[in-house]
N, C-alpha and C positions, 0 to 999 in steps of 0.2 A: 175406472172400469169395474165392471159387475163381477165378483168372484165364481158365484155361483147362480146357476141357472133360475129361469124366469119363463114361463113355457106362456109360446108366444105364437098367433096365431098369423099366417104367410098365406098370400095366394099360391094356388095350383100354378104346376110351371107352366111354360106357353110352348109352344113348337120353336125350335132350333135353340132352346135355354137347355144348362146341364142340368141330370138328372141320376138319380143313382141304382144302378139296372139293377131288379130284382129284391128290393128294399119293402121289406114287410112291416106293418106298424107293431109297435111295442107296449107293452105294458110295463112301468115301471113306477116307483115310488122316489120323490126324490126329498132331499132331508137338508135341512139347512142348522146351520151351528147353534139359532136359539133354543133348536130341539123339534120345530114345529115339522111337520112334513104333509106331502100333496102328495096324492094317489093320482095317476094317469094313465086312462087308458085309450088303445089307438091311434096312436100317435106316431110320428114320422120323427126318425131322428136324423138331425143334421138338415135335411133338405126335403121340401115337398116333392111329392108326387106329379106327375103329369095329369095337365086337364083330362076329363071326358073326353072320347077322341083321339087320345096323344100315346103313344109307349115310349115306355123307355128304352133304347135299343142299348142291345149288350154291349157293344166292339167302340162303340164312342160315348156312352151315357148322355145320351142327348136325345130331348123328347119330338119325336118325330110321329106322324100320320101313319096309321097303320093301315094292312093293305084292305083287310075288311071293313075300313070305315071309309074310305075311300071308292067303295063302292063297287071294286073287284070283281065282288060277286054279287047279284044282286037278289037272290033267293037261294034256299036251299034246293033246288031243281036243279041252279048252275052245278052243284055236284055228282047228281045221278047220271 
């Protein structure tokens, strides 16, 4: 096993996979024992985001169709 991290690129999640509500990306530096270290920015820690399309709902963390993309409403008019 790998001790320390390897910043590793994952697809976007799909609808009905978990997902983690409210998960903002990070900037962080990470550092390894020969001294070397990698600057990163924007980035998702632990688990991707949902596709385009997809949110993360709060109450189960699972990426689901949201109600405006789904076609809901179909212009701003349907609110006036």
């Amino acid at each position: 096993p790998i001790r320390y991290s390897t910043p590793t690129c994952r697809p976007l999640r799909e609808e009905g996979e978990l997902c983690r509500p409210e998960s903002a990306p990070v900037n962080t530096t990470l550092s390894y024992p020969d001294g070397s270290q990698i600057e990163i920015t924007g980035v998702q820690w632990v688990i991707c985001p949902c596709q385009p399309g997809l949110i993360c709902t709060r109450g189960s963390g699972v990426c689901s169709r949201s109600e405006i993309n789904d076609n809901t409403f179909n212009s701003l008019n349907d609110f006036i």
